[in-house]
C-alpha positions as CSV (number, residue, x, y, z in Angstrom):
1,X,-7.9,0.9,-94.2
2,X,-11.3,0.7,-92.3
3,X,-13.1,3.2,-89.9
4,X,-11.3,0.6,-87.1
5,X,-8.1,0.8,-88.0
6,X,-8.3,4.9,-88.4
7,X,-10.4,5.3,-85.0
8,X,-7.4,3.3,-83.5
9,X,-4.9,5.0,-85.2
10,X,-6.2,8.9,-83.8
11,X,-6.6,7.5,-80.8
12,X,-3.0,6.1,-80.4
13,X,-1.8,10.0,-81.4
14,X,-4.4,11.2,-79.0
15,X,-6.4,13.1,-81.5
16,X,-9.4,14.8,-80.4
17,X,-10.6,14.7,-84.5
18,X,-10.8,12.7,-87.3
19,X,-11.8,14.4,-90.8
20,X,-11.9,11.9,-94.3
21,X,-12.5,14.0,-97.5
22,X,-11.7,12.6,-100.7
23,X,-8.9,14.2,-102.9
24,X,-7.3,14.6,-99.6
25,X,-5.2,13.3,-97.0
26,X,-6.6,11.9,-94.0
27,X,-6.0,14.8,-91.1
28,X,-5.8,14.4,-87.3
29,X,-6.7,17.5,-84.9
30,X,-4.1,16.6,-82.4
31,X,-3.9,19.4,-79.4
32,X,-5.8,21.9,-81.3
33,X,-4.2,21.4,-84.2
34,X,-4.5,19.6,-87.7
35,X,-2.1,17.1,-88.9
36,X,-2.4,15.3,-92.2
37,X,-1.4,11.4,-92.0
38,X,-1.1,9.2,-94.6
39,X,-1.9,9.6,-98.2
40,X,-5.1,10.9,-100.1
41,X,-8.4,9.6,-99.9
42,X,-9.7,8.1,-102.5
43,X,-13.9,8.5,-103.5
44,X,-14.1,4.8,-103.5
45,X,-13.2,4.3,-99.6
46,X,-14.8,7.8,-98.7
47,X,-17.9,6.1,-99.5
48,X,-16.9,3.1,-98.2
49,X,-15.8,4.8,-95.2
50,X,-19.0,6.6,-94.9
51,X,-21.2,3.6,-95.5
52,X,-19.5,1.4,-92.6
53,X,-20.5,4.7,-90.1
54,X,-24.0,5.1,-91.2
55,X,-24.8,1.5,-91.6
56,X,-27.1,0.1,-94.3
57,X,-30.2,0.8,-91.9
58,X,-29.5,4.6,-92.0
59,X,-28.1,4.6,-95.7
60,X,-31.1,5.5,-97.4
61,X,-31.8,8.7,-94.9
62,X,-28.5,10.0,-95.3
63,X,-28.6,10.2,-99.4
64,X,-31.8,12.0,-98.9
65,X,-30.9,14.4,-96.2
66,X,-27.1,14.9,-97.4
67,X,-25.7,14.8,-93.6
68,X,-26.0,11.9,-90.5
69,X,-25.3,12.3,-87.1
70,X,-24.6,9.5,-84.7
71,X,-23.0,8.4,-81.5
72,X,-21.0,4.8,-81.6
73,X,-18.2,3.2,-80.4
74,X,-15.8,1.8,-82.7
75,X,-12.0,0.1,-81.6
76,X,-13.2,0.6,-77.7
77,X,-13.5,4.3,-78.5
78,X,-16.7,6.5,-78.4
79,X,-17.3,8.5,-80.9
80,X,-19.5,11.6,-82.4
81,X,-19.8,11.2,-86.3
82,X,-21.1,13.5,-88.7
83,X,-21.0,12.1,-92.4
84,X,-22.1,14.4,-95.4
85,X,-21.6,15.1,-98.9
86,X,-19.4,18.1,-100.2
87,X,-18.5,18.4,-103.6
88,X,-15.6,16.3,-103.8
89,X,-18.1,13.1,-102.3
90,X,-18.5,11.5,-99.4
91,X,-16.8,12.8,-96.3
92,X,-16.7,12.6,-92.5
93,X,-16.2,14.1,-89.7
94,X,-15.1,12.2,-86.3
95,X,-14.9,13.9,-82.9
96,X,-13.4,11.0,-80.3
97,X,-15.4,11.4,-76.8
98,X,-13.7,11.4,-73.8
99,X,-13.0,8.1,-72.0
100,X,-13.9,9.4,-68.7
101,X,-17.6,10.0,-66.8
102,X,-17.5,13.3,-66.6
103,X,-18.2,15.7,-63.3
104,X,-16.1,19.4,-62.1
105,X,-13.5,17.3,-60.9
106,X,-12.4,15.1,-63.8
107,X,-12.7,18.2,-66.5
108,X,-10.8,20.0,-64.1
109,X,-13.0,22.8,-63.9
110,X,-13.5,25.2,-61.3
111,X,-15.4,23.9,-58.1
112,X,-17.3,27.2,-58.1
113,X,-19.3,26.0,-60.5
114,X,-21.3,23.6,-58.8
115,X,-23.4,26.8,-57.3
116,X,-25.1,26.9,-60.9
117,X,-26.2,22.9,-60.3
118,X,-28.2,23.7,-57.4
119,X,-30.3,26.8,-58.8
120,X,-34.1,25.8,-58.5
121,X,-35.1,27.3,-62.0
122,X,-33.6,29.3,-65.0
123,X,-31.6,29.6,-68.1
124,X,-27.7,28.6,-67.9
125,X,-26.2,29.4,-71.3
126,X,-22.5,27.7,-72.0
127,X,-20.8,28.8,-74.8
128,X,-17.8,28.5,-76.7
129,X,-16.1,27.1,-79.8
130,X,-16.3,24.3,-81.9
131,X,-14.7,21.2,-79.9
132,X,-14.1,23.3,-76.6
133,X,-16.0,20.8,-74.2
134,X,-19.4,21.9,-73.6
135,X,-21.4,18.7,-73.8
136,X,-19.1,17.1,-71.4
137,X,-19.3,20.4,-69.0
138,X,-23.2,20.0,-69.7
139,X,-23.2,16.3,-68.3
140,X,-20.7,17.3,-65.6
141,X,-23.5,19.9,-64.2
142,X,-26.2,17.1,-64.9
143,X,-24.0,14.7,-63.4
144,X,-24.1,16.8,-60.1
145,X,-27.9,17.5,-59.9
146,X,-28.2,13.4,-59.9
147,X,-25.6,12.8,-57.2
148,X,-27.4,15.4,-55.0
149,X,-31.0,16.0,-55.8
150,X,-34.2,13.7,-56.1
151,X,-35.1,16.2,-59.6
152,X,-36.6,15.3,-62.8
153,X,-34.4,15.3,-65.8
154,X,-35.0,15.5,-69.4
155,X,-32.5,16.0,-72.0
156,X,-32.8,16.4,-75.7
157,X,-29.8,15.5,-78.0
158,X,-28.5,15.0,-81.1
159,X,-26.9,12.7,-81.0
160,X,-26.7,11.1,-77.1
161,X,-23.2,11.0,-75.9
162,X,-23.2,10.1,-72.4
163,X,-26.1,7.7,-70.9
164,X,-26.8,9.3,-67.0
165,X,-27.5,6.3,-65.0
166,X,-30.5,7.9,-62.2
167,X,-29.0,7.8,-58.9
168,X,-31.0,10.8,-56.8
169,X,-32.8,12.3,-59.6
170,X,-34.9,10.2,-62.5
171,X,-33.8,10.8,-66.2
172,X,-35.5,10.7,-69.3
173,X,-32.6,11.5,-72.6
174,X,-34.4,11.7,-76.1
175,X,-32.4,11.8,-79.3
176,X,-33.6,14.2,-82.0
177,X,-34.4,11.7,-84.9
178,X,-34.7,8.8,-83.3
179,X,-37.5,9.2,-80.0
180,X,-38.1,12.7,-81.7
181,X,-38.4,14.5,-85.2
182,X,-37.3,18.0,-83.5
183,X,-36.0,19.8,-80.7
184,X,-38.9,21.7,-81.3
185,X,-41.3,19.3,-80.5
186,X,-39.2,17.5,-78.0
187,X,-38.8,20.7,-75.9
188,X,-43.5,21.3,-76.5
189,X,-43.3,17.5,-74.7
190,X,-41.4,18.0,-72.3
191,X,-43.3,20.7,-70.7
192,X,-45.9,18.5,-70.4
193,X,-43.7,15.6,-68.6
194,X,-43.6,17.5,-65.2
195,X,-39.6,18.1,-65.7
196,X,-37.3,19.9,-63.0
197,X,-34.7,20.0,-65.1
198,X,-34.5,20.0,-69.5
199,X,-30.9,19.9,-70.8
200,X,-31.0,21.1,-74.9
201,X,-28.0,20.4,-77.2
202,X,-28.0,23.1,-78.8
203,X,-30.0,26.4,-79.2
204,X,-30.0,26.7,-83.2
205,X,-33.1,28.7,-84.3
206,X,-35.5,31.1,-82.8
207,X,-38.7,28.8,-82.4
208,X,-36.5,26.3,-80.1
209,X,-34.4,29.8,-78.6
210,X,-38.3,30.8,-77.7
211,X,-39.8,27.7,-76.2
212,X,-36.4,27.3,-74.5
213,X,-36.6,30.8,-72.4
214,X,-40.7,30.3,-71.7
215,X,-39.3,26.7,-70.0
216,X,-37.3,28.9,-68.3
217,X,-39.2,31.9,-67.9
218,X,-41.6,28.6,-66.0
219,X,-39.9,28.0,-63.0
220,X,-38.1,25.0,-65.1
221,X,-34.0,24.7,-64.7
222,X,-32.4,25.0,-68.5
223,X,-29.1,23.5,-69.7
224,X,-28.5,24.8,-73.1
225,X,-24.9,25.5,-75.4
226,X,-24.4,27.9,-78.2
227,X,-21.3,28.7,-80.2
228,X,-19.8,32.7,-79.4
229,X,-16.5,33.4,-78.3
230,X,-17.4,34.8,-74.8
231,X,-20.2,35.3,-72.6
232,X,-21.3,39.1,-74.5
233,X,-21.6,37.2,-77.8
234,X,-23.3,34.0,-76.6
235,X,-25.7,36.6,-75.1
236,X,-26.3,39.0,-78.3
237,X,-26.4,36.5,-80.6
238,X,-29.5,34.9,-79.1
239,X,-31.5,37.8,-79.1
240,X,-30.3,38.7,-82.6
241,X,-31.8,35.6,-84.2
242,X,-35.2,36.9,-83.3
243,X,-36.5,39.7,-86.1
244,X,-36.0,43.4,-85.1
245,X,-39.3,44.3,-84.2
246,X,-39.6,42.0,-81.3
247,X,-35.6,41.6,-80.6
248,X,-36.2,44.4,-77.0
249,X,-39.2,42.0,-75.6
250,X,-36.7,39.3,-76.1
251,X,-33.9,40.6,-74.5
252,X,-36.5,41.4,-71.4
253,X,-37.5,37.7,-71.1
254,X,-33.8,37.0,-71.4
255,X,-33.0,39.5,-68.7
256,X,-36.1,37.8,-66.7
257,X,-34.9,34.0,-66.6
258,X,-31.1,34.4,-67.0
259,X,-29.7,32.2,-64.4
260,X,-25.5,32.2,-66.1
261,X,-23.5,32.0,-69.2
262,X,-20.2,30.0,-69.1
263,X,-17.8,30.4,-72.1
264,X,-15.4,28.0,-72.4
265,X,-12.2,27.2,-74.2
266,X,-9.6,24.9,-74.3
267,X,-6.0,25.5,-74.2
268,X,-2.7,23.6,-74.3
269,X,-0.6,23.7,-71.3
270,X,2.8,21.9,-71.9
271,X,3.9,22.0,-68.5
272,X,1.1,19.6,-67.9
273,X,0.8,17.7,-71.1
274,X,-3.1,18.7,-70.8
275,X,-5.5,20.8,-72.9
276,X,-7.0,22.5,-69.5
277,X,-10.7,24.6,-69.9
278,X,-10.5,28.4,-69.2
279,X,-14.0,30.0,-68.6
280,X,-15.7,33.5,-68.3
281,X,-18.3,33.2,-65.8
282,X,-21.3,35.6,-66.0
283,X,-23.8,35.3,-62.7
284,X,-27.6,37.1,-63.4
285,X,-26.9,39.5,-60.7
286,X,-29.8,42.4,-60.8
287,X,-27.0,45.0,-62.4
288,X,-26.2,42.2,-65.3
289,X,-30.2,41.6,-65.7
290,X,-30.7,45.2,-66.3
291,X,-27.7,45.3,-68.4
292,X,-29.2,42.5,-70.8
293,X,-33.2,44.2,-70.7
294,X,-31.0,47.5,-72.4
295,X,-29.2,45.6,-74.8
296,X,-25.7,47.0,-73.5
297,X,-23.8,43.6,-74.1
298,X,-20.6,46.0,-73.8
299,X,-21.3,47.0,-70.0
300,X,-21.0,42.9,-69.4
301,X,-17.7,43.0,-68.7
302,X,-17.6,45.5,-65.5
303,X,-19.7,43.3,-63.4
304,X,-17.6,40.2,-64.0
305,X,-14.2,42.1,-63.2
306,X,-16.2,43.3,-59.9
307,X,-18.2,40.0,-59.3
308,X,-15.9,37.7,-58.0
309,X,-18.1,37.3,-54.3
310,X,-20.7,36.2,-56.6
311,X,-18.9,33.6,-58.2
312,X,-18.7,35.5,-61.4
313,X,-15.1,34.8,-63.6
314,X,-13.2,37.0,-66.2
315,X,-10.8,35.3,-68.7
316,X,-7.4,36.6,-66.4
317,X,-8.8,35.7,-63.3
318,X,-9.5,31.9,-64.0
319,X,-6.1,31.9,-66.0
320,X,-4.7,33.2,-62.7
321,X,-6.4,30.5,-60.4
322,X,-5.2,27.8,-63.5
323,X,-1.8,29.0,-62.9
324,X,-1.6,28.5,-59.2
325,X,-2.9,24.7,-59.7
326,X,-1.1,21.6,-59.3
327,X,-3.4,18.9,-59.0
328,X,-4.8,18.3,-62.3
329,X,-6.5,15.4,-63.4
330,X,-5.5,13.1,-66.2
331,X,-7.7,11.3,-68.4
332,X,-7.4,7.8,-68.5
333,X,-6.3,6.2,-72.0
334,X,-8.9,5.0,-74.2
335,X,-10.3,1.2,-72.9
336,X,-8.8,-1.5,-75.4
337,X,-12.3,-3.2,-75.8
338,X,-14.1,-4.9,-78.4
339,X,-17.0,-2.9,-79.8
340,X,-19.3,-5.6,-79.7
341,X,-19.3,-6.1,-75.8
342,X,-20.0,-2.9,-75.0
343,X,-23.5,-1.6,-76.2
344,X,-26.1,-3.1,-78.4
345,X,-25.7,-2.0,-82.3
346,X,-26.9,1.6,-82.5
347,X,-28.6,1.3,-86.0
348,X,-31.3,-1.9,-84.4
349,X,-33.1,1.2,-83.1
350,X,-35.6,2.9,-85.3
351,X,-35.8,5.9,-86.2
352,X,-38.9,8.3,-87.2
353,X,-39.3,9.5,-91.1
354,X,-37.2,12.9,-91.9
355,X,-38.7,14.9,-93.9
356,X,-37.0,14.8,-97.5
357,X,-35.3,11.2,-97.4
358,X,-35.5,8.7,-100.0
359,X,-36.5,5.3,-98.5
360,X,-36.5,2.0,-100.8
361,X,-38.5,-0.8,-101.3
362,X,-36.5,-3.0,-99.6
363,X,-36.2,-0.8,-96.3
364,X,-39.5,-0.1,-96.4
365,X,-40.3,-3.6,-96.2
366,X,-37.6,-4.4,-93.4
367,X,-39.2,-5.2,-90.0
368,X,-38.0,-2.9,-87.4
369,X,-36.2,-4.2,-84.3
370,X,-38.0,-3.2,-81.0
371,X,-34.4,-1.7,-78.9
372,X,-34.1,-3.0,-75.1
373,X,-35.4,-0.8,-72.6
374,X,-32.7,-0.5,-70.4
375,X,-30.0,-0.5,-72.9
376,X,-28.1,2.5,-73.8
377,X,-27.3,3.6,-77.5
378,X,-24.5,2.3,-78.6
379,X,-21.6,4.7,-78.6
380,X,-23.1,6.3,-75.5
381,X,-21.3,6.3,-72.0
382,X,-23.0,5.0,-68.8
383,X,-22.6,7.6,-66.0
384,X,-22.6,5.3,-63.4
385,X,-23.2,6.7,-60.0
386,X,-20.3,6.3,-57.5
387,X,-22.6,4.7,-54.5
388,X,-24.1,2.1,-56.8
389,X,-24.9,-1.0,-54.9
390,X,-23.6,-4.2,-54.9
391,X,-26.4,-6.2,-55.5
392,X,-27.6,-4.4,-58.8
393,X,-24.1,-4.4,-60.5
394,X,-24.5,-8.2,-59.2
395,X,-27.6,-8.8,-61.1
396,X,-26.2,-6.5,-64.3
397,X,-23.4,-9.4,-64.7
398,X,-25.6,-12.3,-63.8
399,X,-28.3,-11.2,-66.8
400,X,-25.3,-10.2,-68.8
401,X,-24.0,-14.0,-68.7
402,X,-27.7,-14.9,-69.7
403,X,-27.2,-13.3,-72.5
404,X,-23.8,-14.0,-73.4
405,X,-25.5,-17.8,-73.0
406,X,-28.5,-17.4,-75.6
């Protein structure tokens, strides 16, 4: 069995997840929950396994560092992979990326939340669990600014899952370890890039939790996720990675730039055969911001219950709006293409040195491949804009037959 054939496999189950351990049985996270399939893994086609998703180009950085991340698409299927090495060997993680562009509409989230897309400047936390959807609710509020502002956007990722094709607004994406070494320094360059607008992955330590609030503290618009399990935790655990003695001028500068927190989470609904996003929606109202410069995470929850004209959302309230829809939106099933015509190979780009990783002679001496310039990564979707015109898809097919020639 190949990474093909298992990619195809969870995607005929309609598994969200794909984890490979040897010494155990492949396992399928199928509507939240895991299923084993098949029988155990064995070490030799773990590494085997783990060598087809890394490729040979990025083989040598990933004995080094212990861990790879990447976007690609494999059996018409984009995925997220993370490989690494546990004690048992070589093991990966899959997460399958939905097969539709994302906006409000198609994640079937609340329309209120398009207010947040048009706020000039600010920091707009979303949170949630593992798996819950907040990169696609990230490109869904990216997806909006495009369609309806001439703004500059910069995001920095690790990996890039969705490719935003610039319709009102001009985009610049950066991948952490391949345009970038950090989000550090990719967040110190962007400041200087005259952005509007800088989406982050993910906030993960302090120096990138501190440049991310001066952007916003700047008059800049900031898209970032963290993992908490609602909007007081997302909160306090930002100001809590910061050292005590400068934790309250932190939660000041926090209370300063706060533009919203959305929590997220994603539950099954068998009456509609759909895992549906419930959110708790906190709005920086001037009682919330005062709240946050006091550290009194546990006074939160008054000002959502009484915040509704605000567009502010508790937990019960959005269930109760979830329960009263009808209309939902279905994803479509998964396009039956072949890998190679969709995106160029992922691994042709080059990446920077990281830190640690044992390089050989061999790819030391291996030329590196210059990627195309208007080419997405593979494993990345193309958010096509809906107004696109006919003569540039036109001349998209006429220079994809010249290739398709040579």
């Amino acid at each position: 069995m190949d990474l093909h054939q298992i990619v195809a496999q969870a995607a005929q189950q309609k598994a969200s997840d794909i984890h490979v351990e040897p010494g155990l049985r492949l396992t399928f996270r199928i509507l939240g929950e895991l299923r084993p399939a098949g029988d155990a893994v064995t070490p030799s086609l773990a590494a085997g396994l783990a060598r087809e998703a890394v490729g040979d180009d990025g083989w040598d950085e990933y004995l080094g560092r212990g861990s790879f991340d990447l976007a690609r698409t494999i059996s018409g299927v984009r995925c997220r992979i993370n490989a690494l090495q546990s004690m048992r060997g070589h093991g990966l993680a899959i997460r399958l990326l939905p097969s539709l562009q994302p906006d409000l509409e198609s994640l079937n989230l609340h329309p209120d939340l398009r207010q947040l897309a048009q706020r000039e400047h600010g920091l707009i936390l979303i949170s949630g669990p593992t798996g819950c959807g907040k990169s696609s609710t990230q490109a869904a509020l990216l997806q909006e600014i495009n369609l309806h502002q001439a703004r500059h956007i910069v995001t920095i990722e690790q990996p890039i899952e969705y490719a935003l094709r610039p319709a009102l607004s001009f985009i610049r994406q950066r991948e952490v370890g391949r345009d970038t070494p950090s989000f550090e320094q990719a967040l110190l360059d962007a400041l200087r890039e005259d952005p509007d607008v800088i989406m982050l992955g993910e906030l993960r330590e302090p120096a990138c939790m501190r440049l991310a609030l001066n952007a916003a503290e700047t008059g800049h618009l900031v898209l970032a996720t963290v993992h908490s399990a609602n909007v007081n935790e997302a909160l306090q655990r930002l100001v809590l990675a910061f050292p005590a003695e400068i934790q309250a001028s932190i939660a000041a500068q926090l209370a300063d730039c706060m533009a919203a927190v959305i929590c997220q989470r994603l539950r099954y609904r068998p009456e509609f055969d759909l895992r549906i996003p419930e959110c708790e929606i906190l709005i920086a109202t001037s009682s919330v911001r005062n709240n946050i410069r006091q550290a009194e995470w546990f006074k939160l929850g008054r000002p959502m219950e009484t915040g509704a004209s605000d567009g502010m959302w508790t937990w019960d309230r959005y269930r109760a709006w979830v329960e009263g829809r009808r209309d939902w939106h279905r994803p479509p099933p998964p396009a039956a293409v072949a890998e190679a015509e969709l995106e160029p190979d992922r691994q042709s780009v080059p990446r920077p040195p990281v830190r640690g990783a044992r390089t050989t002679a061999a790819a030391r001496a291996r030329p590196e491949v210059a990627p195309e310039a208007t080419a997405p990564a593979e494993g990345v979707l193309e958010i096509v804009p809906p107004e696109a015109e006919l003569a540039d898809i036109l001349s998209e097919l006429e220079q994809a037959g010249r290739r398709g020639k040579k």
